[in-house]
C-alpha positions as CSV (number, residue, x, y, z in Angstrom):
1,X,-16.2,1.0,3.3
2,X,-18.8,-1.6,1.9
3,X,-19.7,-2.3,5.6
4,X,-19.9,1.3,6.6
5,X,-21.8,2.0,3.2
6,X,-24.2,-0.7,4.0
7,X,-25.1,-0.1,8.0
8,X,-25.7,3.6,6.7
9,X,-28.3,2.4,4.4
10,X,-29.7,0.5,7.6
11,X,-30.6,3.5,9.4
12,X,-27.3,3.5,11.4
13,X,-25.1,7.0,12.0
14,X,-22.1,5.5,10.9
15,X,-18.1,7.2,12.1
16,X,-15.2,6.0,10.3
17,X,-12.2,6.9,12.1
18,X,-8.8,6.4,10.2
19,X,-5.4,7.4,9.8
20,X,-3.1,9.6,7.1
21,X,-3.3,8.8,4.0
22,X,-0.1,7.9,1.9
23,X,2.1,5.9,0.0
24,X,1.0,3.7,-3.0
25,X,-1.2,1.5,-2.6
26,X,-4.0,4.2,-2.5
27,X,-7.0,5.5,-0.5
28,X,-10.7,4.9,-0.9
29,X,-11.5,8.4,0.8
30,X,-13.2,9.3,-2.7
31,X,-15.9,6.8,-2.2
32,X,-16.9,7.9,1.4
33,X,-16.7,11.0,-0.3
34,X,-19.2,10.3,-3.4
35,X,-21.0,8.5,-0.5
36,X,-21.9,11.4,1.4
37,X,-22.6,13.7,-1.3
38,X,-25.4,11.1,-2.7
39,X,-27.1,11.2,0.9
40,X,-26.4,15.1,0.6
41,X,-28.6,15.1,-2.6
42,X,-31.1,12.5,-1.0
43,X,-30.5,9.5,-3.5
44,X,-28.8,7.2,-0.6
45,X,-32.3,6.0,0.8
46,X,-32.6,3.3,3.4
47,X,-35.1,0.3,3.1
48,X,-38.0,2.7,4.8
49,X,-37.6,5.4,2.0
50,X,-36.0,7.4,4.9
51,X,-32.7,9.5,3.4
52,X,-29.7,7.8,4.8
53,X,-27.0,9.4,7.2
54,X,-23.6,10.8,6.1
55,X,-20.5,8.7,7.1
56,X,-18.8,11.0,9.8
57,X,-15.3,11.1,8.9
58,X,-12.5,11.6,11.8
59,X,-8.4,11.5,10.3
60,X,-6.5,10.6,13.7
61,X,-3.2,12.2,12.5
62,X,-1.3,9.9,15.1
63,X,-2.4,7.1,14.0
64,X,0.2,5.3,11.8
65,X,1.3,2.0,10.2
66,X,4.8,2.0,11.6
67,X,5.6,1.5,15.5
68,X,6.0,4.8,17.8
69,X,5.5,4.6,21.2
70,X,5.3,8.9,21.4
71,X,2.6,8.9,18.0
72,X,0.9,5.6,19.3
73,X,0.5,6.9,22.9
74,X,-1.0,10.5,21.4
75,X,-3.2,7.8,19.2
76,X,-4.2,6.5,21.9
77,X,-5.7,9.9,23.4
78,X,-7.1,10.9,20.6
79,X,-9.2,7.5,20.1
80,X,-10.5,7.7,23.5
81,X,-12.1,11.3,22.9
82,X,-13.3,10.4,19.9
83,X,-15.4,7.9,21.2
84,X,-16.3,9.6,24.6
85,X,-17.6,12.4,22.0
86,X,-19.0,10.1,19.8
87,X,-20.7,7.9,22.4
88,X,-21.7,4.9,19.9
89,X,-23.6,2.1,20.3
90,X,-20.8,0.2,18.7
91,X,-16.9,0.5,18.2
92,X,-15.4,-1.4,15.6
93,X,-12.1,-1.9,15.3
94,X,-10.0,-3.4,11.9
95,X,-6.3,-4.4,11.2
96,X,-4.1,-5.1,14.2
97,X,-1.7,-2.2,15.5
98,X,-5.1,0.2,15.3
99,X,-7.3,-2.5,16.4
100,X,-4.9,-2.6,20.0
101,X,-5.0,0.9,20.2
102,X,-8.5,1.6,19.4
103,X,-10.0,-1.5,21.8
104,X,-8.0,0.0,24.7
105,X,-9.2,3.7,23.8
106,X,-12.8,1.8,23.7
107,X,-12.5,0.7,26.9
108,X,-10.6,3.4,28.7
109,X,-13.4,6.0,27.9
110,X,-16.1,3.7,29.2
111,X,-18.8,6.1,28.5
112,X,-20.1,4.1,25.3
113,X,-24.2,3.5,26.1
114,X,-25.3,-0.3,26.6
115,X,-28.2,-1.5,26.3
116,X,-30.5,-1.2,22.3
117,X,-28.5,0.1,20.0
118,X,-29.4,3.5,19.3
119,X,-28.1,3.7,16.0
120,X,-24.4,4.8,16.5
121,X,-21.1,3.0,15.2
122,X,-17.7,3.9,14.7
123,X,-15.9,2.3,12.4
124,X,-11.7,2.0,12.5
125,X,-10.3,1.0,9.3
126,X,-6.7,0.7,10.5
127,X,-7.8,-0.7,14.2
128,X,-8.4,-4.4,14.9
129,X,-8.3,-7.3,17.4
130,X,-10.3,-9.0,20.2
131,X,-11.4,-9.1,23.9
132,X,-14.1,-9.5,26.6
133,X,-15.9,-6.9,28.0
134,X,-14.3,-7.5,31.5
135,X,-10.8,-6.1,32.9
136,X,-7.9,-7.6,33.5
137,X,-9.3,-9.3,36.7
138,X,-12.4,-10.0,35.3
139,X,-14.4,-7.6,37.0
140,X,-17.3,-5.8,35.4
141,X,-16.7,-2.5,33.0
142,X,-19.3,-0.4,33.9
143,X,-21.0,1.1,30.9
144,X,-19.4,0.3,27.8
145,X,-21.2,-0.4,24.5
146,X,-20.6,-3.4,22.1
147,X,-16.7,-3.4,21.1
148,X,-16.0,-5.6,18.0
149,X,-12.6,-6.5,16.2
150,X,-12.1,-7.9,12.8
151,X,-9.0,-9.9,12.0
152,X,-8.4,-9.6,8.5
153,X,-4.5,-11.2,8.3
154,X,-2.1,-12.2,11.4
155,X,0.1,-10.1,12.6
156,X,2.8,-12.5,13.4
157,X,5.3,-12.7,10.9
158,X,7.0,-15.9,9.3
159,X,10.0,-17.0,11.3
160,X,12.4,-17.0,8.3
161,X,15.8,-15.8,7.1
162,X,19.4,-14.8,9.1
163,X,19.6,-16.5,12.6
164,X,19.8,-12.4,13.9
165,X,16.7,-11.9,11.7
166,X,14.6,-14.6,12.7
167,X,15.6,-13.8,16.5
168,X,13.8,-10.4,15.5
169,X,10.6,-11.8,14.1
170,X,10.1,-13.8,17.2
171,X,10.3,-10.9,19.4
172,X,8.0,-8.8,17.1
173,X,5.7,-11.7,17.0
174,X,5.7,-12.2,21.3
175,X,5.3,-8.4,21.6
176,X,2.4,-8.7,18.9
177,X,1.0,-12.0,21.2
178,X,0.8,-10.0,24.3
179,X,-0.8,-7.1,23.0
180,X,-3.7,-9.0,21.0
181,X,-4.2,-10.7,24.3
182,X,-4.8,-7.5,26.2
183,X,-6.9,-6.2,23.3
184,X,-8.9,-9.3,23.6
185,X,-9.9,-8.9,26.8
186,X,-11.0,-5.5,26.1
187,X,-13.7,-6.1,23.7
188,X,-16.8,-8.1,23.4
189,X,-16.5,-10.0,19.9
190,X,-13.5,-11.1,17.6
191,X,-14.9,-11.5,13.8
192,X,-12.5,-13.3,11.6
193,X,-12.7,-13.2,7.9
194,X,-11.9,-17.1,7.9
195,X,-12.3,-20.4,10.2
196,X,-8.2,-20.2,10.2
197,X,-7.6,-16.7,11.8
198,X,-9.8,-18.1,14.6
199,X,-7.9,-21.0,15.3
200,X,-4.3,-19.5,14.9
201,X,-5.1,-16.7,17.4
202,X,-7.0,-19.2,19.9
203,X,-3.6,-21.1,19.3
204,X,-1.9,-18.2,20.5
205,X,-4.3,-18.2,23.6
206,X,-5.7,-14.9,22.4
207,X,-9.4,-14.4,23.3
208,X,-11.9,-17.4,24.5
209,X,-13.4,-19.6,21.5
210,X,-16.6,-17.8,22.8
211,X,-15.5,-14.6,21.9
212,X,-15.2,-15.5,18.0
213,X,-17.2,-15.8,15.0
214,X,-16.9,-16.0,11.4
215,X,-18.0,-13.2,8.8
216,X,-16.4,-12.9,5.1
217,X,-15.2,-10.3,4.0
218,X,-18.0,-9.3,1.4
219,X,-17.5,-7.2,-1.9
220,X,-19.3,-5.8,-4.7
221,X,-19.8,-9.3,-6.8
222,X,-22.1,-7.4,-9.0
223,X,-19.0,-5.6,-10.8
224,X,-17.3,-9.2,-11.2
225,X,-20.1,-11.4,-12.3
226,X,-21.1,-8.6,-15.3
227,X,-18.3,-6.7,-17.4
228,X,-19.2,-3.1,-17.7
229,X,-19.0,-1.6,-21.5
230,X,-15.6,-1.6,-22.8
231,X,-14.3,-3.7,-20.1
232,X,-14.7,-7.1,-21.8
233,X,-12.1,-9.3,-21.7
234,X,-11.1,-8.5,-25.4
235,X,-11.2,-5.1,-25.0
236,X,-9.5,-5.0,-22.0
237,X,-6.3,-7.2,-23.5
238,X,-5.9,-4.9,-26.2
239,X,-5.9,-1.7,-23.9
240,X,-2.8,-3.7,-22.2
241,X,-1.2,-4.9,-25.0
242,X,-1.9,-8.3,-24.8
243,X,-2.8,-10.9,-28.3
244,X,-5.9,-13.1,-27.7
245,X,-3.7,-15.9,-27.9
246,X,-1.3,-15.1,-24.9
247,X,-1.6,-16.9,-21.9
248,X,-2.4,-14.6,-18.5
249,X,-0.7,-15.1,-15.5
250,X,-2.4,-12.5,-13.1
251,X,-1.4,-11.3,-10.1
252,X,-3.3,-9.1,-8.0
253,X,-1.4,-7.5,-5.1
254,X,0.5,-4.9,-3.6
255,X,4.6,-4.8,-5.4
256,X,5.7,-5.6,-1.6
257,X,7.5,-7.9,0.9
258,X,5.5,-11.8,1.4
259,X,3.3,-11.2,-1.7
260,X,5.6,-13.5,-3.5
261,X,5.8,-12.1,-6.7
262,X,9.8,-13.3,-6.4
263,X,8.4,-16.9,-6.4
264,X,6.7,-16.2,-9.5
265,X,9.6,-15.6,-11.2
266,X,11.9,-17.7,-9.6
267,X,9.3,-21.0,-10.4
268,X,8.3,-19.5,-14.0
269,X,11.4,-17.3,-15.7
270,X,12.2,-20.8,-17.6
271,X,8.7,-21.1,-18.9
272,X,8.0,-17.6,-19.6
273,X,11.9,-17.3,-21.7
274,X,10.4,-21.0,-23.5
275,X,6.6,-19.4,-24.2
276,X,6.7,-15.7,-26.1
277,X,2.8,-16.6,-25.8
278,X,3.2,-16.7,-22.1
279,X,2.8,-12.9,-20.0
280,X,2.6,-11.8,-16.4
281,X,-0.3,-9.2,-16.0
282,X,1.1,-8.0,-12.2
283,X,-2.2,-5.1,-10.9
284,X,-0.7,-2.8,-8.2
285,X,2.2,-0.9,-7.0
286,X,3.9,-0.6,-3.9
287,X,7.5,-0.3,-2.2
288,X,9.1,-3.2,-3.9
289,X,8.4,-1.6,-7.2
290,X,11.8,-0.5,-8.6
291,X,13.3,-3.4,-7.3
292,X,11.3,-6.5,-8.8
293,X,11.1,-4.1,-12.4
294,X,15.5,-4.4,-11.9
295,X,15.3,-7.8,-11.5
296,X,12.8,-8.2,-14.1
297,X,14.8,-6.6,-16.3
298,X,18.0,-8.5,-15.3
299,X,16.5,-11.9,-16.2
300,X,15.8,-10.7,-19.7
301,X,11.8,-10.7,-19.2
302,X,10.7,-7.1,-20.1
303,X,8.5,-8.1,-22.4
304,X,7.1,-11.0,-20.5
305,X,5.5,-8.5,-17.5
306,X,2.7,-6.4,-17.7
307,X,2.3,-3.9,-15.1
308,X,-0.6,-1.6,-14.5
309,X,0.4,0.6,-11.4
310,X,-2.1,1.1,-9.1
311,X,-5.5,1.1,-11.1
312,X,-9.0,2.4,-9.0
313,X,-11.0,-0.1,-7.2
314,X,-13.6,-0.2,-9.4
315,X,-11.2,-1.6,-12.6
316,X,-9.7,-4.4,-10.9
317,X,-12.6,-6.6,-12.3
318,X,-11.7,-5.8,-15.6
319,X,-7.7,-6.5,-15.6
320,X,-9.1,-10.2,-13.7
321,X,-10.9,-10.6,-16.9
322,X,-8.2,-10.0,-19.3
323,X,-6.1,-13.0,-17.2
324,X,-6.4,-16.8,-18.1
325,X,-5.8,-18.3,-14.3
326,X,-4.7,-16.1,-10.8
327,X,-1.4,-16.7,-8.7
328,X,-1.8,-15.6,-5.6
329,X,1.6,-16.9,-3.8
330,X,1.1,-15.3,-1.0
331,X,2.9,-15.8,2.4
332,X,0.6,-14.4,4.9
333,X,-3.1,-14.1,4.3
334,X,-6.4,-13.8,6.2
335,X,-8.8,-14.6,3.5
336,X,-7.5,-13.0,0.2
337,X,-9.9,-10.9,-1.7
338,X,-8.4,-11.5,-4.5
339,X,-9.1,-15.4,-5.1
340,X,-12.7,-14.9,-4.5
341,X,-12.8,-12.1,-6.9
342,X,-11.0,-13.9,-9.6
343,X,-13.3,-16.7,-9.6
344,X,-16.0,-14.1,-9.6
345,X,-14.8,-13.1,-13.1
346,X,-14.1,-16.6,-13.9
347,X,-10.6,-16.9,-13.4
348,X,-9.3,-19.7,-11.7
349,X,-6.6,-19.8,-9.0
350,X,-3.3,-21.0,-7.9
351,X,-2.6,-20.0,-4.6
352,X,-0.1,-21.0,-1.8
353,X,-1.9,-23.0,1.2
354,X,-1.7,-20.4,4.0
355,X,-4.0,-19.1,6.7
356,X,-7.3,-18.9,5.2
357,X,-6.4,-19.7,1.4
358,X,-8.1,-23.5,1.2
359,X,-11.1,-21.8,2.6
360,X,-12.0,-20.4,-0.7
361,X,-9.3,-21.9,-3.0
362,X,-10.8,-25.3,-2.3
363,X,-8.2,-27.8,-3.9
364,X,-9.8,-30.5,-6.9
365,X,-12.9,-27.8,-6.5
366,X,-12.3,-24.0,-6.9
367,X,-8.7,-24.0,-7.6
368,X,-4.8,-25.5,-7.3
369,X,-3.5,-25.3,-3.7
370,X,0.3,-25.8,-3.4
371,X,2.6,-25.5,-0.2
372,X,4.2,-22.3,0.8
373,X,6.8,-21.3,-1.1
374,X,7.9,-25.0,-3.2
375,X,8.5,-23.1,-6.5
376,X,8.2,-26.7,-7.8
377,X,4.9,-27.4,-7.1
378,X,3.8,-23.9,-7.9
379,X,4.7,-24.5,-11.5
380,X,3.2,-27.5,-11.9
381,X,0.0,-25.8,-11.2
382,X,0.5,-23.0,-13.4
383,X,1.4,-26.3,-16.2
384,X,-0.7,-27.9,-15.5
385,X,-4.1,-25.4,-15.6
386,X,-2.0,-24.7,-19.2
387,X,-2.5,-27.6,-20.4
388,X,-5.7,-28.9,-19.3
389,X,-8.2,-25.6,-20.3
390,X,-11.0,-27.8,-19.6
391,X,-10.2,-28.0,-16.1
392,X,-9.9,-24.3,-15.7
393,X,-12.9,-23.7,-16.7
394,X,-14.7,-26.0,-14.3
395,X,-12.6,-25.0,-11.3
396,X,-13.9,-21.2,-11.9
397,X,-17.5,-22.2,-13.1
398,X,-17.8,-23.6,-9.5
399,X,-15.6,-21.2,-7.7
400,X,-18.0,-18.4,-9.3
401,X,-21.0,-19.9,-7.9
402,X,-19.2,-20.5,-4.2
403,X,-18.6,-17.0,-4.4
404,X,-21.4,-15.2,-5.3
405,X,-23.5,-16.0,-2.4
406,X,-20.6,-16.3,0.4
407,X,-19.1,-13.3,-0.3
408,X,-21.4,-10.5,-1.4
409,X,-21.7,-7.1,0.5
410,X,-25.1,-7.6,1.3
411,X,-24.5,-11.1,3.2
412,X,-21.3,-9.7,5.1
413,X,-23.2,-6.7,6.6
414,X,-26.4,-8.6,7.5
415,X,-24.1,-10.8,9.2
416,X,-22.6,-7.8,11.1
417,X,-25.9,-6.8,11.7
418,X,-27.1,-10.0,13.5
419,X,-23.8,-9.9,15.6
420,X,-24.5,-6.1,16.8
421,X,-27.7,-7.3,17.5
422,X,-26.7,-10.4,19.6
423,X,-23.9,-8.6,21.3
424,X,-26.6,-6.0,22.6
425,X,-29.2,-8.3,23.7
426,X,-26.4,-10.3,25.8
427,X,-25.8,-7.0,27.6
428,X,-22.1,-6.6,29.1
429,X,-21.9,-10.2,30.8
430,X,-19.8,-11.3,27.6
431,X,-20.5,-12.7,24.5
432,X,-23.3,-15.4,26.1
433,X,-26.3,-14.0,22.9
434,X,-23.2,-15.4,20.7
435,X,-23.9,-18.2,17.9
């Protein structure tokens, strides 16, 4: 949304193309809805006073989370009129599965203009991955525009568990392997939200280290640097319950599968039974909801665990505030929002050392980096950033300042900008205008 808000407010006509909405982790189809009505009532402006563009919005009812070949092939269809219609300049693509479909539909309709960008984009917010601008053989496309592919997280899952399980996972991730490959050689540019995503999916021979460049994922740091009224961290603990002498454990992430909120209480349930002082503050809901509040329960730690339930975008800054340090143990990551927003807010991390993690969680500088899933040393860092408040402070203090440039809005969609730019200067020879 912030890059879609942003290359409006550049002059672009911006299309964001997504799928239904459900479930809980929420839907930020509110804000393009706010969006629009502001450039309705001409107080969206761009930087030459002209009154920016509404955000087309296009729901592509077949296109799902879950794996099915009938909704995904119908998918497939739609995507490919939507941007014959459309015609953009640029197609876009974010999050695997829709980011395969949505590169193929890209290519397949082959009537996007080349050439200057005449100020058209489509957006995908479920689509994602990477390719070439050349077919399977390498020949020449024709007339396609710039297609472009964010890789926000892998796709592949951990090998882990039952023999029959893990002979699963490595099927899912080959099938996963093979498409991304075909993707990527439908599609001009692969932009990865961390140095890591680029070199586990060149390790996969996906895409040619050409093809690939780096852009954070940018946010709002305004709304972390700067409590809002009543948001404060004081007043923000009381609204939850929490005394100013309890010591936060926040977590920020959907109640769901390889977010490790398990670990958490497997490495802490002896410390938090030992501390009354000590409370986890967990921010979201999702699937794993009932389950983890059983087993909660179960280990006699009721009173222990906050939970807020899903809470809008726009208040996450202020249950960040009202923590003392971050756990983000995390299996699988691209480059977690959530660390860079804590240490917006002042909050300093400890995070498990996957994917893209160390890239922001910096170990001895920004925050505690422990390896995946050793409950032992996960403790220790929660201990230790206990014990030694001094240290906390100085790990955030710098974190804050890392942050603030690297990952505002602003930054992320000039850097899109300059890559749109490039990509249309090189012409459909391939990425060769490429930093």
């Amino acid at each position: 949304m912030l890059s879609c808000e942003g290359q409006a407010r550049l002059g672009h006509e911006v299309h964001l193309a997504f799928g239904p909405i459900y479930g809980p982790e929420g839907s930020l189809l509110g804000r393009v809805e706010a969006f629009n009505e502001r450039c309705a009532r001409g107080e969206e402006r761009t930087a030459s006073g002209e009154a920016c563009r509404p955000i087309g919005v296009h729901v592509v009812p077949n296109l799902v989370r879950e794996v099915r070949p009938i909704a995904d092939a119908r998918c497939y269809g739609d995507l490919k009129r939507l941007i014959a219609s459309l015609r953009p300049d640029v197609v876009h693509t974010h999050s695997s599965k829709a980011g395969i479909l949505g590169r193929a539909a890209a290519w397949a309709a082959g009537r996007v203009r080349n050439g200057q960008m005449a100020n058209k984009q489509v957006a995908n917010e479920e689509l994602a991955s990477p390719g070439m601008g050349r077919g399977e053989r390498g020949e020449q496309r024709g007339t396609c525009g710039v297609i472009c592919h964010t890789i926000h997280g892998p796709p592949f899952m951990p090998v882990e568990g039952s023999p029959v399980r893990r002979a699963k996972v490595r099927m899912a991730n080959l099938m996963y392997v093979l498409a991304e490959r075909y993707a990527a050689r439908r599609c001009d540019v692969i932009i990865s939200v961390a140095d890591a995503m680029t070199a586990l999916f060149l390790s996969h021979r996906i895409g040619r280290p050409e093809q690939y460049v780096t852009v954070r994922s940018g946010m709002e740091v305004e709304s972390f640097l700067h409590a809002r009224p009543g948001e404060t961290r004081e007043e923000v603990r009381r609204e939850l319950g929490l005394a100013p002498g309890d010591f936060v454990i926040g977590t920020v992430a959907r109640l769901a599968e390889h977010k490790g909120h398990d670990d958490i209480l497997d490495a802490l349930g002896d410390d938090l039974r030992a501390h009354p002082d000590w409370k986890l503050l967990w921010v979201g809901d999702g699937w794993w909801r009932d389950r983890l509040l059983a087993r909660v329960e179960a280990m006699g730690l009721r009173d222990r665990v906050v939970t807020t339930g899903l809470v809008p975008q726009e208040r996450a800054p202020a249950m960040m505030r009202a923590m003392d340090l971050l756990v983000h143990p995390s299996s699988r990551e691209g480059l977690p929002r959530t660390v860079p927003q804590a240490l917006l807010c002042g909050v300093a991390p400890v995070a498990y050392d996957v994917d893209g993690t160390r890239e922001v969680c910096r170990p001895g500088e920004t925050g505690v980096l422990v390896p995946l899933r050793d409950l032992g040393a996960l403790r220790s860092g929660v201990v230790r950033l206990h014990e030694h408040p001094e240290e906390r402070r100085a790990l955030a203090e710098r974190g804050r300042e890392f942050c603030r440039v690297e990952f505002s809005a602003e930054q992320m969609v000039e850097e899109l900008e300059r890559v749109y730019a490039r990509m249309g200067a090189a012409g459909r020879g391939g990425p060769s205008g490429m930093p």
